[in-house]
N, C-alpha and C positions, 0 to 999 in steps of 0.2 A: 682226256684226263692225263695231268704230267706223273710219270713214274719215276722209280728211282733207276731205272734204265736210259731213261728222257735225261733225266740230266748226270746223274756219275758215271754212265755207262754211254755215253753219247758219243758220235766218232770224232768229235774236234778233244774231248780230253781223254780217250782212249789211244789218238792219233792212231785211227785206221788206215787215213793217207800213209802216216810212218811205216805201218804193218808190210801194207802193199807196198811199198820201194824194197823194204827189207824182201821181201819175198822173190818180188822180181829178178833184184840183185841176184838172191842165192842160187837163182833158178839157171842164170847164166853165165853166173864166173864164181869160183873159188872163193873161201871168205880169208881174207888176213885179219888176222885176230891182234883186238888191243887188249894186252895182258898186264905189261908194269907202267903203269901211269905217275906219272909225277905231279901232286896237286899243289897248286900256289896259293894263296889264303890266310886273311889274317885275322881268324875269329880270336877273343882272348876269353872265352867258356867254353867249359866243358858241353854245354846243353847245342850250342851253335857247329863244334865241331863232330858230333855223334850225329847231327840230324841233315849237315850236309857234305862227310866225310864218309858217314862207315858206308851209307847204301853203296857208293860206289867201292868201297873196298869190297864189300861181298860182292861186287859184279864183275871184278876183275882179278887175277892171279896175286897182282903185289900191286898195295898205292903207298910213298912214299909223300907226305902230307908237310913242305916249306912251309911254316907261319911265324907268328908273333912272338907265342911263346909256347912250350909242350904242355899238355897233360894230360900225367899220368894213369888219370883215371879210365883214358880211353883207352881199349886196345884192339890187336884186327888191323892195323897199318902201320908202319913207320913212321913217325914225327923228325923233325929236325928244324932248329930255329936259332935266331943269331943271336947275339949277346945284347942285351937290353941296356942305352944310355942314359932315355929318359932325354934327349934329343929326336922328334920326329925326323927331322931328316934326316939325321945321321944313322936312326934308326932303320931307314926307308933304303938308304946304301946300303949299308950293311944286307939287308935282303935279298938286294938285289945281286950280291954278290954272292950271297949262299943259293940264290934260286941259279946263277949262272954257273957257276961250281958242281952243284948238285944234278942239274941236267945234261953236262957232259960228262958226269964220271957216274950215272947213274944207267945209260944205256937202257930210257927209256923208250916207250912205243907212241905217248902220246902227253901234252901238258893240259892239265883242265886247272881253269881259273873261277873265280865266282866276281862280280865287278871287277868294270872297264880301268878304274883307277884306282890305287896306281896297281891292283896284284894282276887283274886282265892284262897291263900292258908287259908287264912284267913275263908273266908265259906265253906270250904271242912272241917278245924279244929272244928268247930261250927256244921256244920252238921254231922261229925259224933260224936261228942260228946252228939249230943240230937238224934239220931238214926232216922234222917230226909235227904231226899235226894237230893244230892246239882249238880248245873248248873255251868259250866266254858265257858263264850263267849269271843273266840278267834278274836280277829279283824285282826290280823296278826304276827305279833312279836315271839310271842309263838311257834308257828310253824316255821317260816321262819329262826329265829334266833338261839332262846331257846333251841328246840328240835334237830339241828342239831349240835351246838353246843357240845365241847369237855366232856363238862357236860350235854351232855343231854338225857343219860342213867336216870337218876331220874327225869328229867322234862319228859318225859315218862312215865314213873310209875304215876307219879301224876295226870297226864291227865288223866290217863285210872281208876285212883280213883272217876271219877265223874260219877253221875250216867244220865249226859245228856250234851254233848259236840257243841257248836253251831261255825259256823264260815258264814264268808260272803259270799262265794259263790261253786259252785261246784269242783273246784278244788281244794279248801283246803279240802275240806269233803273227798274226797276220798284219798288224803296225812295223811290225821286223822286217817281214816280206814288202808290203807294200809303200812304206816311208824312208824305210832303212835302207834297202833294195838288199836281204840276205837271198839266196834262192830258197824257194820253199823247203828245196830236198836236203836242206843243211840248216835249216831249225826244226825245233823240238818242243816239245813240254817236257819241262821237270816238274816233278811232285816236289814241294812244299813240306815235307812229312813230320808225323805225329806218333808216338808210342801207343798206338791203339790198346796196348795192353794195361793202361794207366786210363781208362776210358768204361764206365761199369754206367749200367742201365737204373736210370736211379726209379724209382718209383713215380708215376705223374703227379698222384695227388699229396705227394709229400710237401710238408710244410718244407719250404726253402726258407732261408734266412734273410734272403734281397729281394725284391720285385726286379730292381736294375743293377745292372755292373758294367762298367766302362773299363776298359785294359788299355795302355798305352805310355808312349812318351808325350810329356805335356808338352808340346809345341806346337806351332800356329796352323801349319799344314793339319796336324789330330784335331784340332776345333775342343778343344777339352771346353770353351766356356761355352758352347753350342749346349752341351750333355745338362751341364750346370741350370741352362737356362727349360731347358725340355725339365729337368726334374722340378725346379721350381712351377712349369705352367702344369703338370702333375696332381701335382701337390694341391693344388688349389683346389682340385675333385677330390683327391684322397690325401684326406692329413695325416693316414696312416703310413703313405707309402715309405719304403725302405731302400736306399739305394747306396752305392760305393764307388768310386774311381781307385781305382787300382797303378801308381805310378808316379813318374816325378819329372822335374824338369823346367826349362825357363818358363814355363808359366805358371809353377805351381804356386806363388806367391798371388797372384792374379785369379786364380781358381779359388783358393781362399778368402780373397776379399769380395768374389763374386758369388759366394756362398755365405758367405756375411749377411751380404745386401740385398739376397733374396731371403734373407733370415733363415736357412735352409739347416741348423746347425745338427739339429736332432735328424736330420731328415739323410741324410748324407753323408757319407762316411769317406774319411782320405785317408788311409793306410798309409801311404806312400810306396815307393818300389819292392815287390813282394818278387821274391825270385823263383818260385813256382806257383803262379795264379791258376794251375787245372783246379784245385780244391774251391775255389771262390766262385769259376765260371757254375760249377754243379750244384752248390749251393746259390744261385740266380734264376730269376724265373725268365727274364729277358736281357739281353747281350746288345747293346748297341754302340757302334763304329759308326764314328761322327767325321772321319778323314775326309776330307778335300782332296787327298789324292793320295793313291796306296795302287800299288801291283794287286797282291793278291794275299792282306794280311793272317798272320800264322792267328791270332789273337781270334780271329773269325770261324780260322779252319777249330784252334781248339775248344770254343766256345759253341758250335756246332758238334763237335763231337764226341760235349760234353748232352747233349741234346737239348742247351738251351735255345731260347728262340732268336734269331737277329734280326736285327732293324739296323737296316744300311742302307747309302747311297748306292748306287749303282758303278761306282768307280775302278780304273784299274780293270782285272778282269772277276770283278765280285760280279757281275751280271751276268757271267757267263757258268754260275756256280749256283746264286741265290736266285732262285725261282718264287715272284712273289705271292704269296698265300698258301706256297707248296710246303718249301723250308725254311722258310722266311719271310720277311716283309720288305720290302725295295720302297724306299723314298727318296725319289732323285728328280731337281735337284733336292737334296736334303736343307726342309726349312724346320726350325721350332715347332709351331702348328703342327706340320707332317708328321713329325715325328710323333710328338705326343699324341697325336690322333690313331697313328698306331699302336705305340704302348697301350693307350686306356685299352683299344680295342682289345687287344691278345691280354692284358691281366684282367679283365672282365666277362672272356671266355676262355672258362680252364680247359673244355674241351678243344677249344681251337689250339690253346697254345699246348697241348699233349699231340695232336697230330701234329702238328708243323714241326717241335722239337722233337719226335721220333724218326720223321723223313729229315731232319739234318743230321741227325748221327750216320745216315749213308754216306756223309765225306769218310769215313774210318777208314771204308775200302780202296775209295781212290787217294789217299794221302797219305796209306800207311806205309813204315818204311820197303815193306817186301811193294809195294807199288813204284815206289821211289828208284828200288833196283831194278826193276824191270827198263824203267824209263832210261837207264843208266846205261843198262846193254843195249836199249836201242841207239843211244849216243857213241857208243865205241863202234860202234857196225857202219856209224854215217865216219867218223873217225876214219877206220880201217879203210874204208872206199875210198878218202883224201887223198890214198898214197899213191893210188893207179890211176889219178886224174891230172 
């Protein structure tokens, strides 16, 4: 029987391998400590730079945090950012000349980046040019796209130039290891993390407001008219059901006319871009991620840890998270039929779908931010070992 130790507590996302090097390490040399970090990165919200800046500021002494633009609202590290043209390239210099500036007058220990382009290449250029060792955190792209790509013989090479490689969950680490050629002992898991403390146990048999909720960017890789067409074959069982997409973008014009023509209008709901969707995942009774290809989306972890149910592909490293019939439902590959055959099944058994959405509120612990720091100091420690190799 799978538990919640079987898969959040498992040693590919605890990185027990990681445990044992660190131990080893300590056991026979000295540890040199990474303390003021300089991070490169170009989120422009508040919500992106709290959830992949602070854990590493509480992990370390001082982070001094290069990006796009400051805000204020965050605090706990240093911001500093260049003057805005409204020019990408010139905007993209200008960066690069405040991240090269800032890391020799800053008398840093180490540079961490989050994507290969352009802020990855940018702290890999910086670092080694101050003979300090720098971090690339893949969220997905990089790998999925980048490195398989016709060009991506030298997004290769670059990867394997860093001296500590992180990704979201276990099957990218070993795609990293075995495609990429990183050594095992210089990649990592990072947490993904979520404010567990914005996350309340709702009641099972509470009326919810939705049967389905969809969270995304409308684009071809999300499959938005996938969702569209699963609500419509639904439907056709339950005229009552209730559903939303939650977002926007190049195909929201096309989501609309395909909700048109499955006459779906009463049935369906399209908010558009909703800048805090936790409140929507809770009020849902099922959560489905329709991606063609995703690392390991936040949209998932918070829709789990809101204790709704998911119905996903197996894509990225969701397989290695969504266990089906445990915390979830897996349909891969994901077809129409599949899917809706698992909806009807979970809104037609309230008791299945209260056990499966209480064993997914177990991501809280491994995705929360105090998880996310943990994962952080064990990044500074493969760091700090860089300097004696």
């Amino acid at each position: 029987m799978t538990t919640a130790e079987d898969v959040y507590g498992s040693d590919s996302w605890q990185n027990e391998s990681n445990s044992r090097w660190d131990s080893e390490a300590s056991a026979t040399e000295e540890e040199r400590s990474v303390e003021r970090v300089l991070f490169v990165y170009g989120p422009t919200n508040v919500e992106k730079i709290t959830r992949h800046v602070k854990p590493l500021a509480d992990a370390v002494e001082s982070t001094t945090l290069v990006c796009t633009s400051t805000d204020p609202e965050v605090d706990g590290f240093r911001q500093v950012a260049p003057p805005s043209t409204g020019y990408r390239l010139l905007d993209l210099f200008l960066m690069t000349v405040l991240t090269a500036v800032e890391s020799v007058r800053g008398e840093y220990d180490a540079v961490v980046t989050i994507s290969l382009f352009p802020h990855g290449c940018l702290g890999l250029l910086a670092a080694k040019y101050n003979g300090i060792p720098s971090h690339l955190g893949i969220i997905g792209r990089d790998i999925d796209v980048h490195a398989r790509a016709w060009y991506g013989r030298p997004v290769r090479w670059l990867m394997r130039r860093f001296d500590a490689v992180t990704v979201p969950g276990p099957t990218h680490r070993r795609q990293l290891h075995r495609s990429v050629g990183v050594p095992w002992h210089r990649t990592a898991i990072l947490a993904n993390p979520v404010d567990i403390d914005r996350f309340t146990d709702a009641e099972p048999d509470r009326d919810r407001r939705y049967d389905l909720v969809w969270v995304g960017r409308m684009t071809a890789e999300k499959r938005p008219l996938l969702f569209v067409d699963v609500v419509a074959a639904v439907a056709e069982g339950d005229p009552s059901l209730r559903a939303v997409m939650i977002g926007d973008g190049p195909l929201s014009t096309a989501v609309r006319e395909r909700i048109a023509e499955h006459d779906l209008e009463g049935t369906l709901e399209t908010p558009g871009w909703i800048e805090d969707p936790i409140p929507w995942y809770a009020d849902a009774s099922v959560f489905v991620l329709t991606s063609e290809r995703d690392a390991l989306p936040l949209t998932l972890i918070e829709a789990m840890a809101s204790g709704t149910v998911p119905v996903t592909p197996a894509v990225g490293n969701v397989g290695d998270l969504v266990v089906d019939g445990w915390n979830g439902r897996i349909d891969d590959p994901l077809t129409v039929d599949g899917v809706a055959t698992a909806v009807e099944d979970l809104l037609t058994d309230p008791d299945q779908r209260a056990r499966i959405g209480a064993n997914a509120r177990g991501v809280r612990d491994r995705f929360s931010y105090a998880a996310a720091t943990d994962d952080w100091r064990h990044v500074t420690r493969v760091l700090a070992r860089s300097t004696r190799q």
